[in-house]
C-alpha positions in Angstrom: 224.4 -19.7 141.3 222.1 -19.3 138.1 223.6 -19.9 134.9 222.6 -18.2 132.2 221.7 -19.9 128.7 223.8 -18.5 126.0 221.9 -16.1 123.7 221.0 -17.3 120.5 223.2 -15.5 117.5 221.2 -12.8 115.8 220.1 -13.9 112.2 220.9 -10.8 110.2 219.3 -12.7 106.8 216.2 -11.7 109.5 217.4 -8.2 110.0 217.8 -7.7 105.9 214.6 -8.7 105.1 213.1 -6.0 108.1 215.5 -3.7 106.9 214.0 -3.9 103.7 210.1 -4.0 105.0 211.3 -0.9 106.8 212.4 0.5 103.8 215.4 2.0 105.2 219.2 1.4 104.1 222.2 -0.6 104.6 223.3 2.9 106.0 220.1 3.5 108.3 220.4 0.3 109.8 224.4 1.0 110.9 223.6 3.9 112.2 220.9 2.9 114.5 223.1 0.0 115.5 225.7 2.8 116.2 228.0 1.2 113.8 230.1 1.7 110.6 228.7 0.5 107.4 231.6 -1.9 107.3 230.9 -3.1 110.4 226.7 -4.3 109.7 228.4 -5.6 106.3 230.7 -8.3 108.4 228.0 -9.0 110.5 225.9 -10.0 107.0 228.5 -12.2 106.5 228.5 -14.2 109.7 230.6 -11.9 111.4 229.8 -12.0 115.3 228.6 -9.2 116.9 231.1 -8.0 120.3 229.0 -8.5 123.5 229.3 -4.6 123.4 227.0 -4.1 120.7 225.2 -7.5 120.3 222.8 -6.2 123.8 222.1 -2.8 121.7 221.6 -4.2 118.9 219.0 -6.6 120.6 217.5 -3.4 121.9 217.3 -1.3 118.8 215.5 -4.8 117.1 212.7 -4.7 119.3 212.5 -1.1 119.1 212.1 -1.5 115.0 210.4 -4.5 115.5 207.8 -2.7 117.6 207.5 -0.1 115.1 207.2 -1.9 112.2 204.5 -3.8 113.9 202.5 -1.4 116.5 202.9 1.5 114.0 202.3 0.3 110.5 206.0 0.9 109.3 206.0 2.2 107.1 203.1 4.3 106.6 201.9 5.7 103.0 203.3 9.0 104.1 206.7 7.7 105.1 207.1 5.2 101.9 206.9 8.5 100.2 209.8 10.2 101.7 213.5 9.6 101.1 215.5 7.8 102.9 217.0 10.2 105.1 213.5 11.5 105.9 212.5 7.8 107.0 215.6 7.6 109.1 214.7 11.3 110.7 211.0 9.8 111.3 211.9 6.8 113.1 214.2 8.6 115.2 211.3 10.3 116.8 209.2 6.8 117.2 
């Protein structure tokens, strides 16, 4: 039998600080963690996440993580849209 090592607790002082790079919002972020706005507050607060969403949320990391690294994120073009435009753009990445 393999044990598995427990998984480190996501920083979310980290995630704030892409979130910001990414220029996207508080609201952005919940929704591509498929959560409320309440819930990514808790989480800023030291909240843990359920093992439900702590594996998606891993996920959707790398996934921002790739495109704020592999594809410039954000680009000129996409620091000139609104918000709501950014959050439409990354969808499609």
């Amino acid at each position: 039998m393999t044990l598995k090592a427990p998984k480190k607790p996501i920083d979310f002082s980290k995630v704030e600080e892409l979130r910001k790079e990414m220029m996207l919002t508080i609201e952005n972020m919940a929704s591509l963690f498929g959560v409320t706005r309440a819930t990514y507050h808790f989480w800023l607060k030291g909240k843990p996440l359920r093992p439900s969403n702590d594996e998606y949320v891993r996920v959707m990391l790398k996934k921002l993580l790739t495109a704020y690294m592999e594809h410039s994120w954000p680009s000129p073009e996409v620091r000139a849209m609104d918000s709501k435009q950014r959050k439409e753009r990354l969808d499609v990445l």
